[in-house]
C-alpha positions in Angstrom: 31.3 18.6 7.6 31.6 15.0 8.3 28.2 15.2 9.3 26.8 16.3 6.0 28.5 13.9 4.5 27.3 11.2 6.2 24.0 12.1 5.4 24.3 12.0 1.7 25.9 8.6 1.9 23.1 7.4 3.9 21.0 8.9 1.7 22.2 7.7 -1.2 22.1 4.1 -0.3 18.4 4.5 1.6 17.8 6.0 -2.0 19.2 3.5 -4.9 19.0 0.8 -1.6 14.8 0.9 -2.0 14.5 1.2 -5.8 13.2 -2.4 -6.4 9.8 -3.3 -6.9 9.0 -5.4 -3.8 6.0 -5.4 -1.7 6.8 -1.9 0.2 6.4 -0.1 -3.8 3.7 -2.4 -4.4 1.7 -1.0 -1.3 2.1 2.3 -2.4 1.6 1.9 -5.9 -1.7 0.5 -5.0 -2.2 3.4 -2.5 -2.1 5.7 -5.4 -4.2 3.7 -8.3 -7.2 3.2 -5.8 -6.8 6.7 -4.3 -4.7 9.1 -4.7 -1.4 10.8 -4.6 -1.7 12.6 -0.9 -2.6 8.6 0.2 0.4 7.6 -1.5 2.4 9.9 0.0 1.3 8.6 3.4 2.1 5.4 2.4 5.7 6.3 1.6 5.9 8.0 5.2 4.4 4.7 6.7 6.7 2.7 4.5 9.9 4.9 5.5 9.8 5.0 9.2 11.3 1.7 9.8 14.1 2.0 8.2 14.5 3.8 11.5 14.3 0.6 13.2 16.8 -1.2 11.1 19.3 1.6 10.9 19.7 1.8 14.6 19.8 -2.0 15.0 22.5 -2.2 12.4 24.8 0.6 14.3 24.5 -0.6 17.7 22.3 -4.7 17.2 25.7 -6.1 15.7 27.1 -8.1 18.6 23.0 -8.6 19.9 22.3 -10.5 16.5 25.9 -12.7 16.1 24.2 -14.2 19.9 20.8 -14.6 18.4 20.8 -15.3 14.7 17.3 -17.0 14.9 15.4 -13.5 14.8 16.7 -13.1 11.2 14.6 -16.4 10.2 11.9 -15.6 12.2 11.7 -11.7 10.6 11.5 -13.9 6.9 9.3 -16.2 8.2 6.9 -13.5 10.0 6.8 -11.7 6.1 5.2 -14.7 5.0 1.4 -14.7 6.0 1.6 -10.7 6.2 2.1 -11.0 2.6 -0.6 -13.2 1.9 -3.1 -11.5 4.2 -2.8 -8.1 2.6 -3.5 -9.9 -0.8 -6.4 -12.1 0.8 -8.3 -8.8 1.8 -7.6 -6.9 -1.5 -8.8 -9.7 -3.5 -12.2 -9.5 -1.0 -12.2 -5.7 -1.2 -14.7 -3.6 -3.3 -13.8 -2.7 -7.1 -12.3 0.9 -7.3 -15.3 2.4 -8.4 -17.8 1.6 -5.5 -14.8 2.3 -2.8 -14.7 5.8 -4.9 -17.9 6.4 -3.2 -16.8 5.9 0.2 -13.6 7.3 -0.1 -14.7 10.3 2.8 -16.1 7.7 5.5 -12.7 5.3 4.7 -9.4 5.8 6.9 -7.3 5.8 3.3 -4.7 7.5 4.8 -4.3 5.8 7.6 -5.1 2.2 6.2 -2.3 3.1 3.5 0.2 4.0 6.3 -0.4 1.2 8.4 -0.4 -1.5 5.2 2.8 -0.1 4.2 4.5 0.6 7.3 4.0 -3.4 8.6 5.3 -4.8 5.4 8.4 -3.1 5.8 8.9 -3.8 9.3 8.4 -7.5 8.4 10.6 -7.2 5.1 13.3 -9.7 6.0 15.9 -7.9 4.2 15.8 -4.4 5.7 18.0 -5.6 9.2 20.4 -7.5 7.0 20.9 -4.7 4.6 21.6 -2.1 7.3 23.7 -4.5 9.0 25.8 -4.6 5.9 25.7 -0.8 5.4 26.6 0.0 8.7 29.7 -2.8 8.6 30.8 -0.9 5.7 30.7 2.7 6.7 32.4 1.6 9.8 35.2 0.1 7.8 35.9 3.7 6.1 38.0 6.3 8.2 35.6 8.8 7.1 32.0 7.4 7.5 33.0 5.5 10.6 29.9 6.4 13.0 32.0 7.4 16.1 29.7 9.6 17.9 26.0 9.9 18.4 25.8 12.8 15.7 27.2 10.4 13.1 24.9 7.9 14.0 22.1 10.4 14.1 22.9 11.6 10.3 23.2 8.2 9.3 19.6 7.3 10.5 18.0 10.6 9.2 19.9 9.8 5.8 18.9 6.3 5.5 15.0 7.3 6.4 14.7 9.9 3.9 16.4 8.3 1.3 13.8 5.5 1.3 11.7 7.9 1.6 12.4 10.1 -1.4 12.5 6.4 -3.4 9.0 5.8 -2.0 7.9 9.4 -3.4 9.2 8.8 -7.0 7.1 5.7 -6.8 4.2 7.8 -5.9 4.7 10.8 -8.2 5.8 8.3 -11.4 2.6 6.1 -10.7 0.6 9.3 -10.0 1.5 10.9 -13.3 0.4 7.8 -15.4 -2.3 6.9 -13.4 -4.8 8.4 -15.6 -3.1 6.0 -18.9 -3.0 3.1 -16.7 -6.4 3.2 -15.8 -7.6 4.1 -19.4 -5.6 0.5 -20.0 -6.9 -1.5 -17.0 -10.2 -1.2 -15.2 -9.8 -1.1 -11.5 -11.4 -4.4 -11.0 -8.4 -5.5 -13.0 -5.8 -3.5 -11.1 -7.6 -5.2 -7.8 -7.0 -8.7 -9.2 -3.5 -8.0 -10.3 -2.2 -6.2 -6.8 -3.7 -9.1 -4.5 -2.4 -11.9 -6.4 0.8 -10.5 -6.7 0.8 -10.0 -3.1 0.1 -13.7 -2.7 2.7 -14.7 -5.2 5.3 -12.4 -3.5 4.0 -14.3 -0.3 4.4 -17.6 -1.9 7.9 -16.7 -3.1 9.1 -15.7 0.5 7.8 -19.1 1.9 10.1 -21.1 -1.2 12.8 -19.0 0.1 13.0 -19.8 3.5 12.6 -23.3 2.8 15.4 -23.3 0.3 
């Protein structure tokens, strides 16, 4: 029972944890306005696995991160020129259309997963987060993760939580996609999802210098 529970708390804040619009929902919202939804849904895969990663660093990397706090600076440092790269080669990239035509020789679904699954690797909130999730369920009698099946639940909770977040991201952009693009022309949405990538770039550099 315990178990089950812990999954649905997990779940809930992997969920409601990855509903804003960052660069992660960015990359998949882009996924599915160039292609389609089955590349978006790859994305959202790519984009949920490392919350693996920062799960199982926040149950057992506590101690491991209090002796070296630099490798938080350096995960917000590393997000900087990732973020700017990614909207360097959109912004370079073909307009929608002409890709449209080379959508069977292109890796989509792998380029979609990849692009995805790096910028949340690099997100420099996604350690600290789970750090702070995992301090708290550990400070509750009953979502304490005492044995390695409550740790297990809480990283299969956490994972498809974001997950599931990443999905309604696809679906919602998926099911407008036609109105969007009777709004905006690709070329358009290609301009708008590189700069923004650039600007979320520059906005990470202001904040580590702040």
């Amino acid at each position: 029972m315990k178990v089950l529970f812990l999954f649905a708390a997990a779940f809930a804040v992997g969920f409601f944890g990855s509903m804003y619009p960052g660069p992660v929902k960015l990359s998949v919202v882009q996924s599915v306005i160039q292609r389609n939804l089955r590349v978006g849904v790859w994305a959202s895969v790519g984009a949920s696995l490392p919350e693996i990663a920062g799960s199982v660093l926040a149950i057992h990397g506590v101690r491991w991160l209090q002796d070296v706090p630099d490798i938080l600076i350096w995960f917000q440092w590393s997000a900087i020129p990732l973020l700017l790269l990614i909207g360097w080669l959109i912004l370079r990239k073909k307009t929608a259309e002409q890709e449209q035509t080379e959508e069977d020789s292109l890796p989509a679904d792998g380029s979609a997963f990849a692009r995805a699954l790096f910028l949340n690797l690099f997100n420099p909130q996604l350690i600290p987060f789970w750090l702070v999730t995992a301090v708290w369920f550990n400070s509750k009698p009953g979502l304490a993760l005492n044995t390695f099946s409550d740790e297990l639940a809480f990283v299969v909770g956490a994972t498809a939580g974001s997950f599931c977040m990443n999905g309604v991201y696809a679906m919602m952009t998926d099911r407008h996609r036609d109105r969007i693009l009777d709004r905006v022309n690709p070329h358009t949405i290609q301009l708008l999802m590189g700069w923004g990538f650039i600007a979320l770039g520059v906005w990470q550099a202001v904040q580590a210098f702040a």
